[in-house]
N, C-alpha and C positions, 0 to 999 in steps of 0.2 A: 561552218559558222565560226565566228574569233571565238574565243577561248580567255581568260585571264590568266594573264603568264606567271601572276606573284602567291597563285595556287599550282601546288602541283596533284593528282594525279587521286588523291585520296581526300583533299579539299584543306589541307593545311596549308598554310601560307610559308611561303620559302622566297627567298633569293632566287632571284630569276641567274642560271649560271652561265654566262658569256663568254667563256673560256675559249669556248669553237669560232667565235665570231671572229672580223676583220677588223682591224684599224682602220679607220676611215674618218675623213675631216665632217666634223657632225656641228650645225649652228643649231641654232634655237630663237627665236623671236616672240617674245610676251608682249601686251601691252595691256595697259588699262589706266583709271584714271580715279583721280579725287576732288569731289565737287565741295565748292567752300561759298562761304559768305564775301559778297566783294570786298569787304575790308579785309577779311583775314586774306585774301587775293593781293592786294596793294602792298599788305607788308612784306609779303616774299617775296612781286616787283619790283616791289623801289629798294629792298633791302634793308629795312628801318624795323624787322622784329629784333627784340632782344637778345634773343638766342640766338641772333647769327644770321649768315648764308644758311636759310632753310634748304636749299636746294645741291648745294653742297656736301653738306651732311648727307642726306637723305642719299644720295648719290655713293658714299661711302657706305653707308650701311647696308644696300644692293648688290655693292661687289662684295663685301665679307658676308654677306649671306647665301649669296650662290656658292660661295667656297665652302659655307658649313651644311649645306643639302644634305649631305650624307648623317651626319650626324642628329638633322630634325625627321626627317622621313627615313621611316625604321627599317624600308627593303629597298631604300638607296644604295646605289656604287659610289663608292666615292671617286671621284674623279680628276684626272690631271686639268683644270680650264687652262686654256689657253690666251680667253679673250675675254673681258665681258665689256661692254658700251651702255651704258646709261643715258638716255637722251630724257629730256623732260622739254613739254610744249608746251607757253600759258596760252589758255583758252579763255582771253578774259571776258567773251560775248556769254559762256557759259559760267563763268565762275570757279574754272578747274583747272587742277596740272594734269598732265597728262604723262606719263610714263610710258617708254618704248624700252624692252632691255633685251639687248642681244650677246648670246652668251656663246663660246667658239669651246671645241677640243678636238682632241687625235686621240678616239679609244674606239671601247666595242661596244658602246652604246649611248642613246641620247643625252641632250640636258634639257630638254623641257622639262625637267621641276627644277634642277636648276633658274632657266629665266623663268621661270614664274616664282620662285623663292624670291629670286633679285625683285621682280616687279612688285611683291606684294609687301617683299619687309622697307624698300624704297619708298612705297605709300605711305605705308606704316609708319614711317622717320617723320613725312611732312605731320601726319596727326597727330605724333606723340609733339610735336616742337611747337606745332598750331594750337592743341587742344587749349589751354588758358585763355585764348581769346575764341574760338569756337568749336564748342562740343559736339555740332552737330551735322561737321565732317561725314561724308560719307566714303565711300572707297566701292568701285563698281565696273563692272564689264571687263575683268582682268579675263585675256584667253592666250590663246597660242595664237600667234598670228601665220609662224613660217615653221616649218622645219626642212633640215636637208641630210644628205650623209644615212648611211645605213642601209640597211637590207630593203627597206621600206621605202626608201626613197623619199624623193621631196613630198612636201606637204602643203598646203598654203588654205587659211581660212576663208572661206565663198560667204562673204556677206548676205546675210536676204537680201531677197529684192523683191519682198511685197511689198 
C-alpha cells in the first residue's frame, strides 16, 4: 500500500530527501478554469478593462509563482524550472478562461505543485483585476493533467466517462 512520503517513520512531517535520485527531465501540466459574467468576459476579449491586458498580467503572475513554490509549500524543493508556458483559452459559450500551465526542469524530483501554483495564482490574477466589475467569479476543476520524468513515470489524467 503507498505510503505519504512528507511523513517519515515516527509520523512527523519531514522533507522528503532526494539526494539518491536521478536527474531526469520532469514536466508537469495543470489546468483549470474561471467562470465570469459575459460582460466581465468581453472586457478581457476586446481589451477595454481598465487595468490592462488581464490576461497578460495574469500570465506574469503564473511564471513568478511557480518560481516561488518553494517558498509557499512548506515541504517544497526548491527547484531549477527550466520552462513554464502559460496558455489561456476563451470559452465564450461558457463564460470562462481557461488555464493550461505547463511547467519543465532537470532535477530529482517533480513540479506538479509547481503547475498548479502557476495555474492557481494565474486564476487568481484574472479575479483579483476582474473583481470591481464581478465578485462572483468562480475558479474551479484545477488538476494535474500530465506528468513525465521520474521514477514514476508518465502520468496522464483518465477523464470519466459516465
Amino acid at each position: 500500500m503507498p505510503h505519504l512520503t512528507h511523513f517519515n517513520q515516527t509520523g512527523d512531517a519531514h522533507m522528503v530527501d532526494v539526494g539518491q535520485k536521478k536527474i531526469t527531465e520532469r514536466t508537469a501540466i495543470c489546468k483549470g478554469y474561471i467562470e465570469m459574467l459575459p460582460e466581465t468576459l468581453a472586457l478581457i476579449i476586446n481589451g477595454t478593462h481598465k487595468k490592462g491586458d488581464v490576461l497578460s498580467v495574469a500570465r506574469i503572475a503564473g511564471i513568478m509563482a511557480s518560481k516561488k513554490t518553494a517558498d509557499l509549500i512548506p515541504l517544497c524543493h526548491p527547484l531549477p524550472i527550466t520552462h513554464v508556458d502559460i496558455h489561456f483559452q476563451i470559452e465564450a459559450d461558457n463564460h470562462r478562461v481557461t488555464c493550461t500551465c505547463t511547467v519543465k526542469t532537470q532535477g530529482k524530483t517533480g513540479v506538479e505543485i509547481e503547475a498548479f501554483t502557476a495555474t492557481q495564482i494565474a486564476l487568481l490574477t484574472i479575479y483579483d483585476m476582474c473583481k470591481a466589475v464581478d465578485r462572483g467569479m468562480v475558479i474551479q476543476s484545477v488538476r494535474l493533467v500530465q506528468k513525465s520524468g521520474g521514477k514514476s513515470g508518465p502520468w496522464s489524467h483518465q477523464p470519466d466517462t459516465k
